[in-house]
C-alpha positions in Angstrom: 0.0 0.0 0.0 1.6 3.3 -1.2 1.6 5.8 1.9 -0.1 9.3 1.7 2.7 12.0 2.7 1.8 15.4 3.3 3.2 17.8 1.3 3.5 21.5 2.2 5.2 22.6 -0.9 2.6 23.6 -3.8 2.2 20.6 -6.2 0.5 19.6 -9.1 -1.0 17.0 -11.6 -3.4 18.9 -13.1 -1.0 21.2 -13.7 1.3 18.9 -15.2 -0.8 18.0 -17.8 -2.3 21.4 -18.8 1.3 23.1 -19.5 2.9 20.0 -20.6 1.3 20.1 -23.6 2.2 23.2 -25.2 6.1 22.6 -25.9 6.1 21.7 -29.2 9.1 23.7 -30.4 10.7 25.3 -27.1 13.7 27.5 -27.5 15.6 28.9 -24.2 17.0 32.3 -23.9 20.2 33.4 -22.6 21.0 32.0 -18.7 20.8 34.2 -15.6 23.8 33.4 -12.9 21.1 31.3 -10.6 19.7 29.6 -13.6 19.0 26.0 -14.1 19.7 24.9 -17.9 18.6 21.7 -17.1 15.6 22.2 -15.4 14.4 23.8 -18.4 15.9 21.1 -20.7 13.6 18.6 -18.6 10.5 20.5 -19.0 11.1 20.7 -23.1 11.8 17.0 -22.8 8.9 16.0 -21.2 6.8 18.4 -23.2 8.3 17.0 -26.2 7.1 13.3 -25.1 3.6 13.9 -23.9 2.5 16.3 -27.3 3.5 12.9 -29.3 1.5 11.1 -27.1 -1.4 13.1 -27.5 -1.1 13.7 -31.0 -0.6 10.6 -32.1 -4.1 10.0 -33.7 -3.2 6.5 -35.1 -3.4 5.5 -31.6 -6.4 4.2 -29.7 -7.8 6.7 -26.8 -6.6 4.0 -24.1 -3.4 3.7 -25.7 -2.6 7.2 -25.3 -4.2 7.2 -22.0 -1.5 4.3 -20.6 1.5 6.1 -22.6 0.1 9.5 -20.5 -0.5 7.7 -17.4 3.5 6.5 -17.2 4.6 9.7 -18.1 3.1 11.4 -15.4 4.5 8.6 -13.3 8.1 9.3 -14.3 7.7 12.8 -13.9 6.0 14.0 -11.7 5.3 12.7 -7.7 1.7 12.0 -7.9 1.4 10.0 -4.0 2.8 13.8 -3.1 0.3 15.6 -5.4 -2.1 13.0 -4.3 -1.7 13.7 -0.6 -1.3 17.3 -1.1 -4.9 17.5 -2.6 -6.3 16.4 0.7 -5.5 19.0 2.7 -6.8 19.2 6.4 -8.5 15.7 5.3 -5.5 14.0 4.7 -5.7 11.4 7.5 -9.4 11.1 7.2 -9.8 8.0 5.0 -8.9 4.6 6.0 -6.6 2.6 4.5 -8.7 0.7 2.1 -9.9 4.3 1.0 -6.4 6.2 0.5 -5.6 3.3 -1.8 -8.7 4.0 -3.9 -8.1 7.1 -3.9 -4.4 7.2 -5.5 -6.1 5.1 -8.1 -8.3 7.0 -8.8 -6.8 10.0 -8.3 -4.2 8.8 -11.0 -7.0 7.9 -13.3 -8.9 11.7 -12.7 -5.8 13.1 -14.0 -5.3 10.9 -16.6 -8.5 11.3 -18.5 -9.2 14.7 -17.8 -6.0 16.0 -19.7 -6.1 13.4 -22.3 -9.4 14.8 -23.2 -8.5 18.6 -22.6 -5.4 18.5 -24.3 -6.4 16.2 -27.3 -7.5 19.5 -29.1 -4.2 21.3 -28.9 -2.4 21.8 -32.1 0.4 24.5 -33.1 0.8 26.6 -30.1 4.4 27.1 -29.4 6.2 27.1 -25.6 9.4 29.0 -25.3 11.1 29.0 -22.1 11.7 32.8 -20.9 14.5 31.4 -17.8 14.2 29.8 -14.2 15.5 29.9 -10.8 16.9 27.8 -8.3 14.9 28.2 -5.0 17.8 26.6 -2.4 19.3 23.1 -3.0 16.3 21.7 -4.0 13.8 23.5 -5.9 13.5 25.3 -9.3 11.0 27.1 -11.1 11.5 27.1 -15.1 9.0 30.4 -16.8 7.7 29.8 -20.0 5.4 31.3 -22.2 2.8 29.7 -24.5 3.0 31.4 -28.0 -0.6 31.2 -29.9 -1.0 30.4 -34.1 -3.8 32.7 -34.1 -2.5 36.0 -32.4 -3.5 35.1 -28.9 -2.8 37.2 -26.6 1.0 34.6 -25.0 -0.3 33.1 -21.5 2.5 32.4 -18.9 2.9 29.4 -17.4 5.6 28.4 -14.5 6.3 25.1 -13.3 7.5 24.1 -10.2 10.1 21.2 -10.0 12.0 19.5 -7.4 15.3 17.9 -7.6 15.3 14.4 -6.6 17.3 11.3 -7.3 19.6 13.5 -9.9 17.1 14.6 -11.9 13.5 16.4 -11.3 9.8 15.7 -10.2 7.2 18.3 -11.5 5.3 19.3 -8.3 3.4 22.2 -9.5 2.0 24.4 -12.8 0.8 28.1 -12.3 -1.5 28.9 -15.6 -2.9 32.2 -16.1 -1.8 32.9 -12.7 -3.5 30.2 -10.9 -1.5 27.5 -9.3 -3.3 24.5 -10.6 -2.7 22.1 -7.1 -4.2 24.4 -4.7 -7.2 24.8 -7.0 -7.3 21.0 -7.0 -6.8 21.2 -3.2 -10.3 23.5 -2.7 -12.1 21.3 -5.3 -11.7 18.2 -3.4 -11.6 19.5 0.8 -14.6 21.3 -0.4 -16.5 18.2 -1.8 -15.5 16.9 1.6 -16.5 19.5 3.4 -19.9 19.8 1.8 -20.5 15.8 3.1 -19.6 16.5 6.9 -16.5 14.7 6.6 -17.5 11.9 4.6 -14.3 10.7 2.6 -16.1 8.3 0.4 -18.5 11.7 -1.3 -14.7 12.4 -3.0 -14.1 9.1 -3.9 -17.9 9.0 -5.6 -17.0 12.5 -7.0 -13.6 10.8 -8.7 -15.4 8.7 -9.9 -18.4 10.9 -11.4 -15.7 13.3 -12.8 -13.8 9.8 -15.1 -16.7 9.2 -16.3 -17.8 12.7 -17.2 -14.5 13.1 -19.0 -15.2 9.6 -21.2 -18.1 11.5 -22.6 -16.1 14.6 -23.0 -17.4 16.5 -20.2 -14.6 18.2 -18.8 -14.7 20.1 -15.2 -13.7 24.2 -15.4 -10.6 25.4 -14.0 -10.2 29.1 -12.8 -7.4 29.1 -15.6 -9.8 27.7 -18.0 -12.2 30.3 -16.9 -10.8 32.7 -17.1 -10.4 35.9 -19.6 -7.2 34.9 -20.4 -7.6 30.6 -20.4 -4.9 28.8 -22.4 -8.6 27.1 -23.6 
């Protein structure tokens, strides 16, 4: 059983997936002297591998899904994100119910961004720099580039070094940092049950299956006048 650690640091899978998306052809400017060349390097990598996913048309939906599903398991720490999303309620469930949960909290992610980001075609991410934040943290600032004279959207992402490379913990979109919003979706679900863990397990499970029909939930970057959407 994988072990739900709380994590005070902003993190994100949502996130992941809605920035992700958008480096199809990412250049990076000159470096700064607390830079990180390859932070940004990872996040063009990893941007590079999940637009072919996506875009590879020739493959079935749950084809892409599984290719998505163990990218975002390489890259970023979804029990973190997982636990993260909790909040206050993070040592509410049982143990039987924090294991569904990672499911299908894995699965949420999974089919939501595979169906929001199926639709993406010719924008272009170019990385504007990053920072280190101590020993262990870097943010890498990038800016989506729309084909149809789009006002660009900024979009930061939040990665932690670990094991000699990175874990993406968090995306901020439009301003909005895309984990914490996930974090108020799901304490509030909670919240609005008296406690009852299982109403966010049943709400998981509503919001899969919404997203198999194409129903997709909003997102305050989504929402918002300037939404990547």
């Amino acid at each position: 059983m994988t072990t739900l650690n709380f994590v005070r640091t902003a993190a994100a899978p949502v996130a992941f997936c809605a920035a992700v998306l958008f480096s199809i052809f990412a250049t990076a400017p000159a470096q700064a002297a607390n830079a990180d060349p390859a932070a940004e390097k990872w996040v063009d990598d990893i941007s590079q591998r999940a637009i072919k996913i996506i875009s590879d048309k020739s493959a079935g939906r749950q084809a892409r899904e599984a290719q998505f599903s163990t990218l975002l398991n390489e890259s970023a720490d979804m029990p973190r994100i997982a636990a993260f999303c909790l909040g206050q309620f993070l040592r509410t469930p049982t143990a039987d119910q924090k294991d569904e949960y990672l499911k299908l909290f894995n699965n949420f992610v999974v089919k939501v961004y595979v169906t929001r980001l199926s639709d993406y075609h010719d924008e272009k991410l170019t990385i504007t720099g990053s920072q280190l934040k101590g020993d262990t943290q870097v943010l890498v600032q990038s800016q989506i580039n729309f084909t149809n004279g789009r006002e660009p959207v900024k979009v930061t992402w939040w990665l932690l070094k670990k094991d000699s490379g990175y874990k993406l913990f968090d995306v901020n979109v439009v301003g909005v940092w895309l984990a914490q919003e996930q974090r108020s979706a799901f304490t509030s679900v909670i919240n609005n049950h008296n406690g009852d863990f299982t109403a966010l397990l049943e709400h998981l499970k509503g919001q899969i299956a919404d997203a198999e029909q194409g129903k997709l939930p909003p997102t305050a970057a989504t929402t918002s006048g300037s939404s990547v959407q």
